[in-house]
Biopython code that builds the backbone (N, CA, C, O; Angstrom):
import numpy as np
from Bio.PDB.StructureBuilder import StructureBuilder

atoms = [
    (1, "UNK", "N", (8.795, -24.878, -18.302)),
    (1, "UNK", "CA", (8.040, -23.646, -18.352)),
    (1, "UNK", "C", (6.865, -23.664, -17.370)),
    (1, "UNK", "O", (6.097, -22.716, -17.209)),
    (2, "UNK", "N", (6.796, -24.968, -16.660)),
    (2, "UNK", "CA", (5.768, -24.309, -15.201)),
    (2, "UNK", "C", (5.487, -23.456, -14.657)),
    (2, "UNK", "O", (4.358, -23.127, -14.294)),
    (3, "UNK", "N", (6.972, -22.674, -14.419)),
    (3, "UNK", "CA", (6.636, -21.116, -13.602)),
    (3, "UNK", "C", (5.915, -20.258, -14.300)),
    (3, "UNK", "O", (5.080, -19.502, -13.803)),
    (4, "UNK", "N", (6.216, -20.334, -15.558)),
    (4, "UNK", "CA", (5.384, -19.147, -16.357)),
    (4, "UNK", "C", (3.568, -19.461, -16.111)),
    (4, "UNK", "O", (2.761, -18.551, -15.919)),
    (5, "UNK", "N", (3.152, -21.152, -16.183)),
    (5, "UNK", "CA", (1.959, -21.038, -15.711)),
    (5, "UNK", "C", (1.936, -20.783, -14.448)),
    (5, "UNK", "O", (0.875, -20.199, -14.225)),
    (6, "UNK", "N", (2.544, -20.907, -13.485)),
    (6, "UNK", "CA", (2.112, -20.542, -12.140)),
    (6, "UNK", "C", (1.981, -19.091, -11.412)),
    (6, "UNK", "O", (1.365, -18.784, -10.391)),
    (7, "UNK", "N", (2.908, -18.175, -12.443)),
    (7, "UNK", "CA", (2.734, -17.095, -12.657)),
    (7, "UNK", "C", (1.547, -16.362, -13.153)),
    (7, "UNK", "O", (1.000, -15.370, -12.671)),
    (8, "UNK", "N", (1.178, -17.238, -14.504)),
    (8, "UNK", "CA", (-0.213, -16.664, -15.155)),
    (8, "UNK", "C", (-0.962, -17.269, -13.835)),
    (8, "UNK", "O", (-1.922, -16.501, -13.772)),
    (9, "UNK", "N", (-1.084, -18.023, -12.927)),
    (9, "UNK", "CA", (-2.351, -18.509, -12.156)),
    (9, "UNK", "C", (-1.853, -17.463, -11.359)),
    (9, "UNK", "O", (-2.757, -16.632, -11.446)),
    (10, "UNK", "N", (-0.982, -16.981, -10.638)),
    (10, "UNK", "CA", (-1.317, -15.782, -9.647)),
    (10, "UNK", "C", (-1.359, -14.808, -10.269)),
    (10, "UNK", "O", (-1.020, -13.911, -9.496)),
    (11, "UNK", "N", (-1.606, -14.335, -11.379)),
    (11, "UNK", "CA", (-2.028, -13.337, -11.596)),
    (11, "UNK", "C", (-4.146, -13.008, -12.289)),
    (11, "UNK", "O", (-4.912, -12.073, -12.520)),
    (12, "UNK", "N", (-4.121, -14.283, -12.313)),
    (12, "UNK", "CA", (-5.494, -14.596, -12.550)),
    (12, "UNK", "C", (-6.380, -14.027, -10.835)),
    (12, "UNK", "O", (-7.457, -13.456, -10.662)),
    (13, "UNK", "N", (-5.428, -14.466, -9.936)),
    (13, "UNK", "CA", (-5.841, -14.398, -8.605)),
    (13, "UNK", "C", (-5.823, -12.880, -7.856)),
    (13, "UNK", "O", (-6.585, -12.391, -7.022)),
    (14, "UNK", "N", (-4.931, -12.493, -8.349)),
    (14, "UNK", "CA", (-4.886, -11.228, -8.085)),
    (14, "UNK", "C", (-5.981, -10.132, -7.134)),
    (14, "UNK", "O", (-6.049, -9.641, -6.007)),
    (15, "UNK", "N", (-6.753, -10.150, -8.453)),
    (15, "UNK", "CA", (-8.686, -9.525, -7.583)),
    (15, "UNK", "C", (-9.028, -10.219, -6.303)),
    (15, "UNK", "O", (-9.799, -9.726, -5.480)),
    (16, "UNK", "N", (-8.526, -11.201, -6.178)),
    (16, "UNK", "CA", (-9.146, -12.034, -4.881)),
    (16, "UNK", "C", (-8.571, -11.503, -3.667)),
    (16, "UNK", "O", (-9.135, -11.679, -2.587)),
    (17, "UNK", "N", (-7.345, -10.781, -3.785)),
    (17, "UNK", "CA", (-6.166, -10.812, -3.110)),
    (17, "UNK", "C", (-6.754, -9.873, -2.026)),
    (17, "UNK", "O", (-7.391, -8.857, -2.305)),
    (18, "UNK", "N", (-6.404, -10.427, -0.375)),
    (18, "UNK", "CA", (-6.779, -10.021, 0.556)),
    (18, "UNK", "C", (-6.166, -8.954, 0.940)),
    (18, "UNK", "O", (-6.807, -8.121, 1.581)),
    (19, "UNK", "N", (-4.919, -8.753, 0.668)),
    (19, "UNK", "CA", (-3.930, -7.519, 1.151)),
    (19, "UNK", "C", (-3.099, -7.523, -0.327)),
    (19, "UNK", "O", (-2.760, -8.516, -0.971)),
    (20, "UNK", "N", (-2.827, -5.755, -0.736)),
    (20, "UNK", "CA", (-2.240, -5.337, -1.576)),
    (20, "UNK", "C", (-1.052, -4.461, -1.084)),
    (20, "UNK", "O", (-1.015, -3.565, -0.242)),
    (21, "UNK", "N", (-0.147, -4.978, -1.837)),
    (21, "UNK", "CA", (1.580, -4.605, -1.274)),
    (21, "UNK", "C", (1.961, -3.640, -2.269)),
    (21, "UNK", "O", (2.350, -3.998, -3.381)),
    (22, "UNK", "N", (1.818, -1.753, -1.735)),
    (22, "UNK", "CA", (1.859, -1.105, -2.874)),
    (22, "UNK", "C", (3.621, -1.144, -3.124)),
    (22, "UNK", "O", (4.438, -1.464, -2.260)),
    (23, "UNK", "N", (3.955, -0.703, -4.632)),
    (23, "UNK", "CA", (5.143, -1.077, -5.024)),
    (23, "UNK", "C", (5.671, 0.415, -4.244)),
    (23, "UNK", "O", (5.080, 1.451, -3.941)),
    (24, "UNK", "N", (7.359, -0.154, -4.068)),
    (24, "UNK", "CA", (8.239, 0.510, -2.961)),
    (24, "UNK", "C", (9.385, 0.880, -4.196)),
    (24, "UNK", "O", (9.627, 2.076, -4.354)),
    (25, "UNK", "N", (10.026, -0.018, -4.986)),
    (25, "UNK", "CA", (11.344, 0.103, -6.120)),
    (25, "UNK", "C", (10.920, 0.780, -7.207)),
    (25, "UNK", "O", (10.068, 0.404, -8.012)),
    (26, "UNK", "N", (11.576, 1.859, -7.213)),
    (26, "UNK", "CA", (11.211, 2.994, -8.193)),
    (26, "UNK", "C", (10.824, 2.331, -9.860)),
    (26, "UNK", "O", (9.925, 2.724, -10.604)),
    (27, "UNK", "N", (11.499, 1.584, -10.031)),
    (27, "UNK", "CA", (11.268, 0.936, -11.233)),
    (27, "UNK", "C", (10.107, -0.120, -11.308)),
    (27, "UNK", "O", (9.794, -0.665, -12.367)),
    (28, "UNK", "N", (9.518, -0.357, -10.159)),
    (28, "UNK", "CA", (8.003, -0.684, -10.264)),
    (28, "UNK", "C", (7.043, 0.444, -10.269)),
    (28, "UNK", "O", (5.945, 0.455, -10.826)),
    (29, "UNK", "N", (7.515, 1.259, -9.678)),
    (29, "UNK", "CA", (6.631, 2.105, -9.489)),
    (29, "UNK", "C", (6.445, 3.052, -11.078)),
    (29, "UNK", "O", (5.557, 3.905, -11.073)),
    (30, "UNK", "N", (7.138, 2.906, -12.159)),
    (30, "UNK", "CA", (6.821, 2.976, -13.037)),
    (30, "UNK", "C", (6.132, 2.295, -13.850)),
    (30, "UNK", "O", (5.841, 2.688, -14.980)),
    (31, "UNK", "N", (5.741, 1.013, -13.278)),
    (31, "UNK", "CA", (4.471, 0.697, -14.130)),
    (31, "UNK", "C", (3.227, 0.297, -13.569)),
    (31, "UNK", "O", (2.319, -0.097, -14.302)),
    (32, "UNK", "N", (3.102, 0.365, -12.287)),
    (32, "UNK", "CA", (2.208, 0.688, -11.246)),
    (32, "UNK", "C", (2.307, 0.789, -10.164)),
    (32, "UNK", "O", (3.383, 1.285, -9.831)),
    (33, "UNK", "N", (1.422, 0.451, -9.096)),
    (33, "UNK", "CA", (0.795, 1.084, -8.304)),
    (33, "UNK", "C", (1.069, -0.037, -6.522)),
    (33, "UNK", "O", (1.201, 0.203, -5.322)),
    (34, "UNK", "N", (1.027, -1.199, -7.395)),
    (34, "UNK", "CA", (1.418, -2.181, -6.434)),
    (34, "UNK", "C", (1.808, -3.590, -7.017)),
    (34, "UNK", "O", (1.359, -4.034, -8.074)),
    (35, "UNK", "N", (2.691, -4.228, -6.206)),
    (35, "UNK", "CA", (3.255, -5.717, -6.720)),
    (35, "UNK", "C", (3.147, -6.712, -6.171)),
    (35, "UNK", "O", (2.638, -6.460, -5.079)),
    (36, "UNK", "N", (3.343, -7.838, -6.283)),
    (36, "UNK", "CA", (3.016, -9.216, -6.141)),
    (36, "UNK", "C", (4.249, -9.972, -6.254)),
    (36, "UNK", "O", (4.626, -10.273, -7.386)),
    (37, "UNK", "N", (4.978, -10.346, -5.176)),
    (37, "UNK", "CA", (6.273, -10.927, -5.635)),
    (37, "UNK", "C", (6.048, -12.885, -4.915)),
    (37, "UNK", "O", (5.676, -13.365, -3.845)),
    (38, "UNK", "N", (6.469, -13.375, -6.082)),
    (38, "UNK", "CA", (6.578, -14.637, -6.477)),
    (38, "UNK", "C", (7.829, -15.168, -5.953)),
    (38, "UNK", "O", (8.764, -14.539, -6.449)),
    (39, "UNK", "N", (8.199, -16.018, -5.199)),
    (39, "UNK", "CA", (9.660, -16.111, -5.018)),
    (39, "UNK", "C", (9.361, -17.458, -5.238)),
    (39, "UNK", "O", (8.617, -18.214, -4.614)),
    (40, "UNK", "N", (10.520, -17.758, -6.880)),
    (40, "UNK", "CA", (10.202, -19.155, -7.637)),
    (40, "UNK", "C", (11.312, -20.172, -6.800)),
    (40, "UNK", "O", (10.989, -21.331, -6.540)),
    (41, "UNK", "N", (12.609, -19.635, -6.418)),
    (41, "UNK", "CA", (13.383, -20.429, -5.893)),
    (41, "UNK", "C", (14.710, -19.527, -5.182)),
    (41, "UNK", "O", (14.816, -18.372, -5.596)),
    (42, "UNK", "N", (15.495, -19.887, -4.371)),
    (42, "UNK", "CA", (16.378, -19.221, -3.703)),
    (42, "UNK", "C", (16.772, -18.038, -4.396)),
    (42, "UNK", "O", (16.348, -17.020, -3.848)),
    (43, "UNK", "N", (17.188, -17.921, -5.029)),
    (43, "UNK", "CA", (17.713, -17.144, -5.984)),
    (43, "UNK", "C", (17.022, -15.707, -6.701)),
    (43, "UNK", "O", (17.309, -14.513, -6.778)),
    (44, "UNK", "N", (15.899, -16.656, -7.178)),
    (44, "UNK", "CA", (15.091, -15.601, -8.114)),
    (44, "UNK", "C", (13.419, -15.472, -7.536)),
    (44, "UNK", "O", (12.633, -16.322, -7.118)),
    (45, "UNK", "N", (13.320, -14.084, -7.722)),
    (45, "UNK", "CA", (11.326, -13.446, -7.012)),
    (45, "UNK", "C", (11.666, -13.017, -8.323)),
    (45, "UNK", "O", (12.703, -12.543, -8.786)),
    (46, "UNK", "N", (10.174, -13.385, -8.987)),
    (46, "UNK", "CA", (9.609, -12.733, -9.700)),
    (46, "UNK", "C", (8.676, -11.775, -9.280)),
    (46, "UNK", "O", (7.825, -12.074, -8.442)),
    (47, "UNK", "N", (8.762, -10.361, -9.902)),
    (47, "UNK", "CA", (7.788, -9.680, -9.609)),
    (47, "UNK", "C", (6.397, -9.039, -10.647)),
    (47, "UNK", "O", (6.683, -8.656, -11.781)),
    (48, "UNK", "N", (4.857, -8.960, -10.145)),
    (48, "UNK", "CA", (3.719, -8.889, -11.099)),
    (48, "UNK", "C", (3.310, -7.366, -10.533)),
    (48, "UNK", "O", (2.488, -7.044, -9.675)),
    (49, "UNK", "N", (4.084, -6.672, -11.239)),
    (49, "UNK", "CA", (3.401, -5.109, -11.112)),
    (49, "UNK", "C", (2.012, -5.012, -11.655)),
    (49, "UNK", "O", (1.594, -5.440, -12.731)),
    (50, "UNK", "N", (1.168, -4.165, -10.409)),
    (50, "UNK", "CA", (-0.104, -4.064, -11.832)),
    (50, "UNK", "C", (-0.838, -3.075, -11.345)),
    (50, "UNK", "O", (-0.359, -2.811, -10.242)),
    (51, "UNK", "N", (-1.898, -2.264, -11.605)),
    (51, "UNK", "CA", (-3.040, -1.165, -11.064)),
    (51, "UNK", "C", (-4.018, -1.593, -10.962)),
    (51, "UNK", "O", (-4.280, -2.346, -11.901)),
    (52, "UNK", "N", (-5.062, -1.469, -9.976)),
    (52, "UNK", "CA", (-6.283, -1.574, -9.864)),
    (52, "UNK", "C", (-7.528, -0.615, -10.527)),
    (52, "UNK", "O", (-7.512, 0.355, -9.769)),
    (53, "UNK", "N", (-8.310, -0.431, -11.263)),
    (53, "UNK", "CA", (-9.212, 0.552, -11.505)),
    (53, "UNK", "C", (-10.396, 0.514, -10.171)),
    (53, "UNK", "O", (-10.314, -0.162, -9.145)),
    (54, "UNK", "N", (-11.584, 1.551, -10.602)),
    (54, "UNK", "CA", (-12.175, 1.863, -9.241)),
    (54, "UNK", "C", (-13.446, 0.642, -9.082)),
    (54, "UNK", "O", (-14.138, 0.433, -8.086)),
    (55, "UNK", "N", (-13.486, -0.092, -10.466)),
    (55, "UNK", "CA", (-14.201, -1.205, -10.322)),
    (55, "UNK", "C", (-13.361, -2.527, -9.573)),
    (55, "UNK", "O", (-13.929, -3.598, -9.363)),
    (56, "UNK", "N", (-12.101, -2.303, -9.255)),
    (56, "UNK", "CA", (-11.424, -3.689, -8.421)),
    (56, "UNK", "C", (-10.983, -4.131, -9.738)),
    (56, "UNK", "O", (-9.810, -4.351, -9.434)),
    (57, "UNK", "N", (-11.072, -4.509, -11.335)),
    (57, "UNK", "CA", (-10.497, -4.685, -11.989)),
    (57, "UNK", "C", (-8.960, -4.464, -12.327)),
    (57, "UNK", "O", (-8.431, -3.387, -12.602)),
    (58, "UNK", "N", (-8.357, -5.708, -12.248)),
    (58, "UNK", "CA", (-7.039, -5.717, -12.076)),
    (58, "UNK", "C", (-5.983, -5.426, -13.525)),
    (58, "UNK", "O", (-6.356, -6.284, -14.326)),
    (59, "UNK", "N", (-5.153, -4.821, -14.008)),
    (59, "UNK", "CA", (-4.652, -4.827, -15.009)),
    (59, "UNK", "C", (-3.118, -4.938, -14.725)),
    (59, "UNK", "O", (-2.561, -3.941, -14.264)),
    (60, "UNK", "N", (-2.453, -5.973, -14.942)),
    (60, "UNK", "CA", (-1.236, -6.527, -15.058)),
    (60, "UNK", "C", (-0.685, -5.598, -16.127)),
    (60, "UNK", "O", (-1.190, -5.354, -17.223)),
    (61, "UNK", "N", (0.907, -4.931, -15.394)),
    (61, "UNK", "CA", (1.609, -3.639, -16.426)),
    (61, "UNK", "C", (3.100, -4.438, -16.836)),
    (61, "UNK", "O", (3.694, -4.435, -17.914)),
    (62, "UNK", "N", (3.418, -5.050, -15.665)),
    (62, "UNK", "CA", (4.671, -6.028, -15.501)),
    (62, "UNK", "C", (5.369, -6.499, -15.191)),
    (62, "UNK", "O", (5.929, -6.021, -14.204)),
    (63, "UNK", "N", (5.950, -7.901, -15.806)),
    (63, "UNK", "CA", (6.377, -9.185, -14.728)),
    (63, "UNK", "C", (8.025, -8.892, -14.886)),
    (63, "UNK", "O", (8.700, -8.935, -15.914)),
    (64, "UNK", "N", (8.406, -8.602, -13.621)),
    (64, "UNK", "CA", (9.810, -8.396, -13.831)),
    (64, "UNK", "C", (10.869, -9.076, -12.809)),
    (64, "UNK", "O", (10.812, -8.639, -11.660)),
    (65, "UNK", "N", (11.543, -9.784, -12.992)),
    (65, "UNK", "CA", (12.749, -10.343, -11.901)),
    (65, "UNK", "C", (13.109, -9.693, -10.833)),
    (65, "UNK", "O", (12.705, -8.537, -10.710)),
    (66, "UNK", "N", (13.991, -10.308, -9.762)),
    (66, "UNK", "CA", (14.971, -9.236, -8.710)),
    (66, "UNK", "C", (16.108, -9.241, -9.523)),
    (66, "UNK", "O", (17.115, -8.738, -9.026)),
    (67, "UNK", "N", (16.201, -9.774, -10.868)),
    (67, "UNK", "CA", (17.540, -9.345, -11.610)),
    (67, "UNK", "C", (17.646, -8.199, -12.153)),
    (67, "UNK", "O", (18.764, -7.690, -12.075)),
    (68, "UNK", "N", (16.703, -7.520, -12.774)),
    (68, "UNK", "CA", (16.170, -6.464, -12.719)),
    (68, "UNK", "C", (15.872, -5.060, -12.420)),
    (68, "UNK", "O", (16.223, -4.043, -13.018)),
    (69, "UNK", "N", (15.087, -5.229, -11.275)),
    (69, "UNK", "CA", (15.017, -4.335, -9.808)),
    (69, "UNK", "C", (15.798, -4.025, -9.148)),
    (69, "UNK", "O", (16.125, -4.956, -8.412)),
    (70, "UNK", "N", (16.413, -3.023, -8.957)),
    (70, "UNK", "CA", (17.020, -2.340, -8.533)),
    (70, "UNK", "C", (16.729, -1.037, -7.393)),
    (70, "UNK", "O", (16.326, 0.122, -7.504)),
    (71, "UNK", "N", (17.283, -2.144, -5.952)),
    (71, "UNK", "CA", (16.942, -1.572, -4.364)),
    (71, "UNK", "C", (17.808, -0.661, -4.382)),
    (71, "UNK", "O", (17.954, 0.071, -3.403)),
]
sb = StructureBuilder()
sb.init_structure("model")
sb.init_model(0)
sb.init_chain("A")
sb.init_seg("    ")
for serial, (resi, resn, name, xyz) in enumerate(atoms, 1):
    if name == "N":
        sb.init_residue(resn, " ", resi, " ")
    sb.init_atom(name, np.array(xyz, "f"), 0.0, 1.0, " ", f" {name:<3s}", serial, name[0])
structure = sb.get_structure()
């Protein structure tokens, strides 16, 4: 279960984040605004949908696979 912490650590990081990649796959874009994709190993990106408020406060909506997502 590493990935799941390494996941919670980039999403802790998030606010820091120098460039924001707004979400493009309609089914992110239902739960926000922009994503964060994790690519844990050949196979599988995890993705950390989330919104920003106007204070830079980050709120994580959700962590979803490329099994998932649908291009």
């Amino acid at each position: 279960m590493r990935y799941v912490d390494d996941i919670v650590d980039i999403c802790y990081l998030l606010d820091a984040a120098g460039y924001r990649h707004k979400a493009t796959y309609e089914e992110h874009l239902k739960h926000g605004a922009y994503t964060y994709s994790y690519k844990r190993n050949k196979k599988t990106t995890w993705y950390i949908v989330y919104d920003i408020d106007l204070c830079g406060h980050v709120f994580v909506n959700k962590i979803i696979n490329n099994y998932l997502t649908v291009s």
